[in-house]
C-alpha positions in Angstrom: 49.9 5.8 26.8 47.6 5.7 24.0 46.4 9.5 24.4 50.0 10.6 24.4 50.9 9.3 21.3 47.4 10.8 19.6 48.3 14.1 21.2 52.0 14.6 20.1 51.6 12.6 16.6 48.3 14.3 15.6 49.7 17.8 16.4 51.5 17.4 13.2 49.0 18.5 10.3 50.8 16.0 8.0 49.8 13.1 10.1 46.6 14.5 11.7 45.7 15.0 7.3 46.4 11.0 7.0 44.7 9.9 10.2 41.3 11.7 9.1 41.7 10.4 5.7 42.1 6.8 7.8 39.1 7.6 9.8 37.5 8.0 6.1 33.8 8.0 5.6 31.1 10.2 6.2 33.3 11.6 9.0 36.5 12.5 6.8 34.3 14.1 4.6 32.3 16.2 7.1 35.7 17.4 8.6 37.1 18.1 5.2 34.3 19.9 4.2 34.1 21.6 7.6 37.8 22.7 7.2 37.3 24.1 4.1 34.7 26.3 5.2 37.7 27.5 7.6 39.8 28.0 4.7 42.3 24.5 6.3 43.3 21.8 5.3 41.5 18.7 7.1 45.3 18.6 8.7 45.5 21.7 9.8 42.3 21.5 11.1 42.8 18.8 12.9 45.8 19.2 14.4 45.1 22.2 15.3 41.9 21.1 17.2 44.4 18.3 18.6 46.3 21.1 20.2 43.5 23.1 21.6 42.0 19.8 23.0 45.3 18.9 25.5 44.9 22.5 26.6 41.5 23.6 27.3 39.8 19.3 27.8 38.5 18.7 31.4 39.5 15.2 33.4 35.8 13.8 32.1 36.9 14.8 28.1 40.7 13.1 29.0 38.8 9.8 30.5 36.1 10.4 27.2 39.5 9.4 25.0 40.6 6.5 27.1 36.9 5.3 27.2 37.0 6.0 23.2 40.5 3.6 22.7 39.5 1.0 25.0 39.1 -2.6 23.3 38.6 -0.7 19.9 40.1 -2.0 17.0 41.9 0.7 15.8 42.5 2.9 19.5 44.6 5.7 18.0 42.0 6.8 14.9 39.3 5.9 17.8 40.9 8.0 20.2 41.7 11.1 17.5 38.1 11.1 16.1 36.8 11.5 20.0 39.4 14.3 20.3 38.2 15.8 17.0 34.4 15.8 18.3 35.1 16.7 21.2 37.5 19.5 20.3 35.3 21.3 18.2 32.5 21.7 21.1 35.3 23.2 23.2 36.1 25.3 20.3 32.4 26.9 20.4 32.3 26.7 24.3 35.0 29.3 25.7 32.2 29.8 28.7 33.3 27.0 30.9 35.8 28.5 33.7 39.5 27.2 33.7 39.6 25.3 37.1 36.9 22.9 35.3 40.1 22.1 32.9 43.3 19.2 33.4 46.2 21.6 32.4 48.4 19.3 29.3 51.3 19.5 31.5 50.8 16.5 33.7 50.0 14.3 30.8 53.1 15.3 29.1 55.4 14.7 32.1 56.5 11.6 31.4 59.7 10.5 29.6 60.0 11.3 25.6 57.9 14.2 26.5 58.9 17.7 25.2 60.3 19.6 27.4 58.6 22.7 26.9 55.8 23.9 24.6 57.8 24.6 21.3 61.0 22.6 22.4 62.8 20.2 20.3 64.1 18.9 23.3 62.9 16.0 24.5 62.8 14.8 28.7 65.4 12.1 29.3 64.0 8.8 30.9 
């Protein structure tokens, strides 16, 4: 699954750096310059915003991503930029009650998942 791979690739601020620089344009350098402001890199940024995301996005911000791969030429930068947007709403809106959100878990459950958060582990197939 598409949103999977986003989420466990673009956790990693080395990748998540590359992938924004992919993204490139007006949006790489928006986020860069927003990062900055942070005192981040844009890959710690945004794989920090990544993590945040597959904890605290709702079924409708999970079918936003799918929606946002769909038929498009590149899914996965497609897919991260979505998560990116979306992520930094979520980061300003901390008001919306937690039975509104899909817990990461389930999407995680499948094989080559890890096992726990922080585990090097990985769930056999």
């Amino acid at each position: 699954m598409i949103v999977r791979e986003i989420v466990l690739t673009c956790s990693n601020p080395h990748v998540a750096r590359a992938a924004v620089a992919s993204i490139g344009g007006d949006f790489a350098r928006r986020f860069s310059r927003d990062a900055a402001k942070r005192n981040l890199t844009s890959g710690a940024f945004a794989a920090g915003l990544v993590r945040r995301f597959s904890r605290r996005a709702r079924n409708g911000d999970w079918e936003g991503v799918g929606e946002a791969t769909r038929g498009a030429d590149q899914p996965i930068l497609s897919g991260l930029r979505y998560i990116l947007e979306r992520g930094r709403e979520l980061d300003e809106d901390d008001s919306e009650p937690a039975e509104n959100r899909r817990p990461a878990a389930p999407s995680f459950s499948r094989c080559g998942a890890p096992m726990a958060r922080g585990a090097t582990a990985f769930r056999p197939c």
